[in-house]
N, C-alpha and C positions, 0 to 999 in steps of 0.2 A: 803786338808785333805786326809791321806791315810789310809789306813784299808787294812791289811797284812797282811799274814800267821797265817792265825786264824784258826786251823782245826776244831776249834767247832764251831765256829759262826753259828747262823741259822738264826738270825735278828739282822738288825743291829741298830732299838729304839725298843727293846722290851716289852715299858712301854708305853702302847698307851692307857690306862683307860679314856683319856681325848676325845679317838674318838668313843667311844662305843655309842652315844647319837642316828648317824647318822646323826648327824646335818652337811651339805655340808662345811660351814665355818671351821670346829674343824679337818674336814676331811685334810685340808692343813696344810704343814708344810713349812715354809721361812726360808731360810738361806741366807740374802742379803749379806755376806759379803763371802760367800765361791765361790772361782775362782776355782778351779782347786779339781777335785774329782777323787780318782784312786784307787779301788778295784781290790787287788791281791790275788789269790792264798787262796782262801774262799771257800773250797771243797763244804760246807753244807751250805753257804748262800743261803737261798729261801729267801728270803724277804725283807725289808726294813723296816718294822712294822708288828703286827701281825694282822693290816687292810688292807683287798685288796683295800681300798676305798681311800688310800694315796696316797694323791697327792705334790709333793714338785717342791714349784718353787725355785728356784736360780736363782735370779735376776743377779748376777753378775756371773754367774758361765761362764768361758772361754776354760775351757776342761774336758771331764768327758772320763775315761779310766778306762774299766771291762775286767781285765784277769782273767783265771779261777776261776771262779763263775759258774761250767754246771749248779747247783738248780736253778742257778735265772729265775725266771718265767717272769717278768716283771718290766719296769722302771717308777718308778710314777713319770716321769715329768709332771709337767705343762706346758701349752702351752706358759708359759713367762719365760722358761729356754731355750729350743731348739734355737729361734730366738738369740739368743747372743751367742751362743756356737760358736766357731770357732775350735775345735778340740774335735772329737769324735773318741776314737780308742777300736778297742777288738781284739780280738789274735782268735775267733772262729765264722765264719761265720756261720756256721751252728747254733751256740746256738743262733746268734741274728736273725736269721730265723725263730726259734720257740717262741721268746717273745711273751708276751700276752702286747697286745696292748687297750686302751678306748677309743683313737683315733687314725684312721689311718695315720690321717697328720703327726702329731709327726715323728711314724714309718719313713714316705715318707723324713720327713723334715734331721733326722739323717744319711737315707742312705748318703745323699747327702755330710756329713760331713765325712762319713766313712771310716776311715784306717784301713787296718789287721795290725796289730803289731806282729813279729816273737818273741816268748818268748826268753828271753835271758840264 
């Protein structure tokens, strides 16, 4: 899945009426079949939904790569996306510096997977 040059983007499911309950279950979102996730060049993306409380696993996801994206605040992985990742790349150390984190492991678990990526 790629999601690119969208200068208006601000969220990227911003029909999240289904998580307003606060119920922990409704709060996830599965995408078992998406490998490979690559957000570019999304000036105004802040978010992923318009709930801080999402969480998305991707069971099969194999590499997740965030280029300019400065809004994004945070990555609502689940802790059963990270463990199968075998490529994580982003082009600004400093922005994944500043993520907001629910878990630290996560964080610990992606440095380890960590490439800077020179924009081309």
């Amino acid at each position: 899945m790629v999601v690119a040059y969208c200068s208006a983007l601000e969220i990227l499911f911003p029909d999240d009426s289904d998580m307003e309950s606060g119920d922990v279950e409704k709060d996830k979102a599965s995408h078992p079949l998406l490998k490979k996730f690559f957000l570019s060049d999304l000036p105004k993306l802040s978010s992923f939904s318009g709930s801080d409380s999402l969480v998305v696993d991707w069971l099969s996801a194999e590499s997740l790569k965030v280029r300019g994206c400065p809004n994004l605040k945070r990555l609502p992985l689940g802790t059963h996306s990270v463990p199968k990742l075998e490529e994580f790349g982003i082009s600004d150390q400093e922005w994944f510096n500043k993520l907001e984190w629910d878990d630290q492991r996560i964080k610990a678990e992606l440095q380890t997977l960590l490439v800077l990526e020179v924009k081309c």
